[in-house]
C-alpha positions as CSV (number, residue, x, y, z in Angstrom):
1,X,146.7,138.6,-1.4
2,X,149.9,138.8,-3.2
3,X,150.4,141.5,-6.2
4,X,150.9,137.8,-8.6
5,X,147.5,136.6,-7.8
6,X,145.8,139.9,-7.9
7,X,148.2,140.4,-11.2
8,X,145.8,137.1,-12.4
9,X,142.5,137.5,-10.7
10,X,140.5,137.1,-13.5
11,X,142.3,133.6,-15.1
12,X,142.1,131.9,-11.7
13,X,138.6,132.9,-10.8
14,X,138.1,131.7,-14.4
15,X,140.1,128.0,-13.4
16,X,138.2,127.8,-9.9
17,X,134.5,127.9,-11.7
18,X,135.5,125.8,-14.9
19,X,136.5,122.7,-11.7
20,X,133.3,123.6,-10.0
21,X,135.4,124.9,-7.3
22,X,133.6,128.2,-6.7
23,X,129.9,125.7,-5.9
24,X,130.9,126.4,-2.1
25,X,127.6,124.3,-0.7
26,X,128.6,121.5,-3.2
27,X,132.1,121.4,-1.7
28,X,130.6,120.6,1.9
29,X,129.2,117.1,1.4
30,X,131.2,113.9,-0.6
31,X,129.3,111.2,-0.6
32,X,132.5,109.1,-1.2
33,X,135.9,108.5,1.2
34,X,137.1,111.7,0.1
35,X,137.6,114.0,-3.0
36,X,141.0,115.5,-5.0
37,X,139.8,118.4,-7.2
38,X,142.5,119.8,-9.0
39,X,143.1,123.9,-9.6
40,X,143.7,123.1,-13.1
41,X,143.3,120.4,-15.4
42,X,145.7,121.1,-18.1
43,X,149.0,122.5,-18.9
44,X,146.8,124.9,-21.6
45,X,144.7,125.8,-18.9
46,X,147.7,128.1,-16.9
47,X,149.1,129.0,-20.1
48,X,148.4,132.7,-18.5
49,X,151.3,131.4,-16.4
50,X,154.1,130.5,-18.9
51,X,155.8,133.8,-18.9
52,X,157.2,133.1,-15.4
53,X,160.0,130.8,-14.6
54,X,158.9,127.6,-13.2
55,X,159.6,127.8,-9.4
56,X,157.7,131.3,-9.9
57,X,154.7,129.9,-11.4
58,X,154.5,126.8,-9.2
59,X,154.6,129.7,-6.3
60,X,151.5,131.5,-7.6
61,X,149.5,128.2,-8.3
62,X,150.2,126.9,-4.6
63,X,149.5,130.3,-3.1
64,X,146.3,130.7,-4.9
65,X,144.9,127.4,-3.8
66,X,145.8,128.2,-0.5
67,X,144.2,131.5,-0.6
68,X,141.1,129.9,-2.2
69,X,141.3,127.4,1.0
70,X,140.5,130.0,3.2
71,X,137.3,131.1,1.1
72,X,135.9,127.3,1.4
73,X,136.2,127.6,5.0
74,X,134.8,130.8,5.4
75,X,132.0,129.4,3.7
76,X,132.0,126.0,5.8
77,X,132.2,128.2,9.1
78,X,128.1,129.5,7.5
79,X,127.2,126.3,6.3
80,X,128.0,124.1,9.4
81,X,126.6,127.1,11.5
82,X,124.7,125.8,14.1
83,X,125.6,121.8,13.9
84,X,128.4,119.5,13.9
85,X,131.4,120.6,11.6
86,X,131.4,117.8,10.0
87,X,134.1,119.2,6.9
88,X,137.9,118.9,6.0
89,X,139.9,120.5,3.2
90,X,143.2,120.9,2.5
91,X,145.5,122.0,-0.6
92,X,147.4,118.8,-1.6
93,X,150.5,119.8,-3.6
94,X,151.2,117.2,-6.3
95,X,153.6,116.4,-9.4
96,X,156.4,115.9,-7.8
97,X,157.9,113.0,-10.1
98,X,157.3,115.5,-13.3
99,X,159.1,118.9,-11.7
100,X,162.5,117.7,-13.0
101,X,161.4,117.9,-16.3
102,X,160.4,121.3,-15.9
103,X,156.6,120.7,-15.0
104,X,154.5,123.0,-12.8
105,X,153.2,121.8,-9.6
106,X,149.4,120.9,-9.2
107,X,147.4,122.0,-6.2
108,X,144.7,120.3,-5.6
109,X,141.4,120.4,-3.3
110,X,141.4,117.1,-0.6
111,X,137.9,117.4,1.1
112,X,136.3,114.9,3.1
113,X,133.3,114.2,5.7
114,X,135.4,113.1,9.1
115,X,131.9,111.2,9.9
116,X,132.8,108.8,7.2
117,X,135.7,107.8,8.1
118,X,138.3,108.4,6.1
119,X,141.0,109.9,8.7
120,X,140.6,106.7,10.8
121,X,143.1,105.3,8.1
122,X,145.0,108.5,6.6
123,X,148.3,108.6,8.2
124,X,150.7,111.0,7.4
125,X,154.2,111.9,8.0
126,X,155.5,115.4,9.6
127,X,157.1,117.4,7.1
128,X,160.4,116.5,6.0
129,X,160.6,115.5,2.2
130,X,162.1,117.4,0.1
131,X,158.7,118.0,-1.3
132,X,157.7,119.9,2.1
133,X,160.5,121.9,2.0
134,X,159.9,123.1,-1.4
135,X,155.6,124.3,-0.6
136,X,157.3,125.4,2.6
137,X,159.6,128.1,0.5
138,X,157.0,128.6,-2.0
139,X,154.4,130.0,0.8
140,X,157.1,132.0,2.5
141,X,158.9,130.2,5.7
142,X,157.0,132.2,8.2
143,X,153.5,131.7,6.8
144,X,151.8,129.8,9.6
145,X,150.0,127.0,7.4
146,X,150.9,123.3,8.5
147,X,152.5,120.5,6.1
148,X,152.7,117.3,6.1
149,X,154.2,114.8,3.9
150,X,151.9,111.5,1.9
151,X,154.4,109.1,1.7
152,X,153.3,106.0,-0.6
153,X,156.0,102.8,-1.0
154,X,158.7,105.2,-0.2
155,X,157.5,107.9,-2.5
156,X,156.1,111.3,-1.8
157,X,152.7,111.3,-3.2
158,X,151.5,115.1,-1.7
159,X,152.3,117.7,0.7
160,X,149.3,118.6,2.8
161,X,149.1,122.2,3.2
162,X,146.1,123.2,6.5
163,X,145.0,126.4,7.9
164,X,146.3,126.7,11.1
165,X,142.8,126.6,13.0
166,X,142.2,123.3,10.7
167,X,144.1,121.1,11.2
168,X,144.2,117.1,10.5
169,X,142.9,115.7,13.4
170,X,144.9,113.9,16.2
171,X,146.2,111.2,15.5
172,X,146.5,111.0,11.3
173,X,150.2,112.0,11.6
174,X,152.4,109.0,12.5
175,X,155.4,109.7,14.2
């Protein structure tokens, strides 16, 4: 834990139950493709935030979903106890085409089922935009998670971010 999210506990324990992100067993099953929760829905919402310059704050909003990551998988490890792991998550880092206006950055919650499918399709890139390089600084160079880059027509559309003991699974990144 780092003394910034500590410093805002409270506000983002708040965030996590107002997106329905602290209903752990809720979390394990999607009866769609896959699921994008966001961390926050609103610029008011991390108002708590706005004293801290903007590479700062988008720092402490990654780096809390990331550290709330590692609680949903905790609780996966319990809930799949016993039977297939049938569970993915990752924090997606999005709002790239608003950060030059000064906008924060927007974790978000990709979860799937790998039973239905979904990863049969996904293919993503090793890290290398711009975009990776920027969660990659933001979660400290040495920090062991793995990135990769959603590139859309050209575009970055998200930067993965995975545990290291959960990763994609073979063959989603193309090379």
């Amino acid at each position: 834990m780092t003394a910034e999210i500590d410093r805002f506990r409270e506000d983002f324990e708040r965030l996590l139950a107002e997106g329905d992100l602290l209903d752990f067993d809720a979390l394990m099953t999607y009866d769609g493709y896959f699921d994008e929760l966001p961390l926050y829905a609103t610029y008011a919402d991390i108002s708590f935030l706005s004293e801290l310059p903007l590479m700062e704050r988008n720092g402490v909003l990654v780096r809390a979903a990331v550290e709330h990551l590692g609680r949903i998988y905790e609780h996966a490890e319990r809930f799949y106890a016993g039977r297939e792991f049938d569970f993915f998550c990752a924090v997606t880092v999005t709002g790239w085409e608003f950060l030059p206006e000064g906008d924060p950055l927007t974790p978000r919650f990709w979860r799937a089922n790998p039973s239905r499918g979904v990863f049969e399709h996904l293919r993503l890139r090793p890290p290398g935009s711009e975009g990776s390089t920027i969660v990659a600084y933001l979660l400290g160079r040495d920090s062991g998670f793995l990135l990769n880059d959603d590139i859309v027509n050209g575009r970055l559309e998200r930067v993965f971010v995975q545990l290291p003991d959960h990763p994609l699974p073979p063959g989603t990144i193309a090379d």
